[in-house]
C-alpha positions in Angstrom: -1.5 -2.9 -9.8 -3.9 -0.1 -9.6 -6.6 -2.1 -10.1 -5.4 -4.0 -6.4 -4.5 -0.4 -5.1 -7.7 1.2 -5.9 -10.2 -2.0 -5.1 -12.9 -1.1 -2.1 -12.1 -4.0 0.2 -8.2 -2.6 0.1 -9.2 0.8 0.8 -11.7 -0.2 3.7 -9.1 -2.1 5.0 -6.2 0.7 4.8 -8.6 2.9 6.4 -9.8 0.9 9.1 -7.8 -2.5 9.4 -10.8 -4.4 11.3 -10.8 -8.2 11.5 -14.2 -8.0 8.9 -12.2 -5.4 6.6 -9.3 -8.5 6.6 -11.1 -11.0 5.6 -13.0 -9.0 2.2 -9.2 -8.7 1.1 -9.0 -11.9 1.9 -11.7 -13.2 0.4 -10.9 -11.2 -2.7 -7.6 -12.5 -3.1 -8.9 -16.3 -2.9 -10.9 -14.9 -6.1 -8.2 -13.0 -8.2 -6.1 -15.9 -7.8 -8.3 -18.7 -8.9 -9.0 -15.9 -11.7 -5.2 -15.9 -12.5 -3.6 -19.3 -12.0 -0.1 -18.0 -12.8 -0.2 -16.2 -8.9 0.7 -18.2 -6.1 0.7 -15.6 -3.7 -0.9 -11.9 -3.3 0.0 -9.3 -0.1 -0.3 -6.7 1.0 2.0 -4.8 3.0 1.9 -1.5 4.3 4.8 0.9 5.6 5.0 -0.9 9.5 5.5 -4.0 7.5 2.3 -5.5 8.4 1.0 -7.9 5.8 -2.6 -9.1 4.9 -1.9 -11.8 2.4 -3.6 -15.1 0.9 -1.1 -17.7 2.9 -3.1 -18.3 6.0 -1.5 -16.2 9.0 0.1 -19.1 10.3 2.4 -19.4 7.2 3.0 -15.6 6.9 6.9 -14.8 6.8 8.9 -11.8 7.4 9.9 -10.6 4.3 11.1 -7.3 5.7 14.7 -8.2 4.6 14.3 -9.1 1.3 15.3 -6.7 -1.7 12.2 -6.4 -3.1 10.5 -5.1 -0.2 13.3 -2.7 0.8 13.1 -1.1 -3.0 9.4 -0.9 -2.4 9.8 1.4 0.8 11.3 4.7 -1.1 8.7 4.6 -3.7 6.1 7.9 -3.9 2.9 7.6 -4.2 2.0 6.3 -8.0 5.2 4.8 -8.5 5.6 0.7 -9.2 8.1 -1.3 -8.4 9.2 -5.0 -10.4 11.5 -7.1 -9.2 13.7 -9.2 -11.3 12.5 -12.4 -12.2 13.9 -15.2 -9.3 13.2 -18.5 -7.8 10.7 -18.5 -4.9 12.1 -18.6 -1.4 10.2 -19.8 1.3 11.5 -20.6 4.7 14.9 -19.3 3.6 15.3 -22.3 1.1 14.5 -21.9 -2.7 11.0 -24.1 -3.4 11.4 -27.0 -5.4 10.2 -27.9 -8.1 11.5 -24.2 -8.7 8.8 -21.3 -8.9 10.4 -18.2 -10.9 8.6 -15.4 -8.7 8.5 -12.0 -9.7 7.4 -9.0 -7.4 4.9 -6.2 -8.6 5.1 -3.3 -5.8 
């Protein structure tokens, strides 16, 4: 987690979130995951919900509502939140074949 927090591209991007910044993090994330098979997905959201993520912007869903990102909004700076492990929801429906998902904050 700190290693994501603390990376250059991330920080450019929290700094000034330009369409070049976007795409580093993007880029990056396209590397950590073919680096880690296990993830699927990587985001990052900040506190107006916004979301720079690996799904392509056209698949991008609110997941405002969801638990895991309301736990993530009292956290202080430092602090980590993990969700319980669950099955991956996309669209409102579970994915099949199932995809237990966990959630590092």
């Amino acid at each position: 987690m700190n290693a994501l927090k603390n990376n250059n591209c991330v920080q450019s991007y929290l700094e000034n979130p330009e369409a070049s910044n976007k795409q580093k993090i993007f880029n990056a994330f396209e590397l950590m995951i073919s680096a880690m098979h296990k993830f699927t997905q990587i985001r990052i959201i900040n506190e107006d919900d916004d979301s720079i993520s690996i799904v392509r912007d056209e698949n991008l869903q609110d997941k405002s509502k969801r638990y895991y990102t309301q736990k993530s909004k009292v956290l202080k700076d430092g602090e980590f939140y993990i969700s319980n492990f669950d099955l991956n929801i996309e669209h409102g429906e579970v994915t099949t074949p199932y995809e237990p998902t966990i959630h590092f904050f």
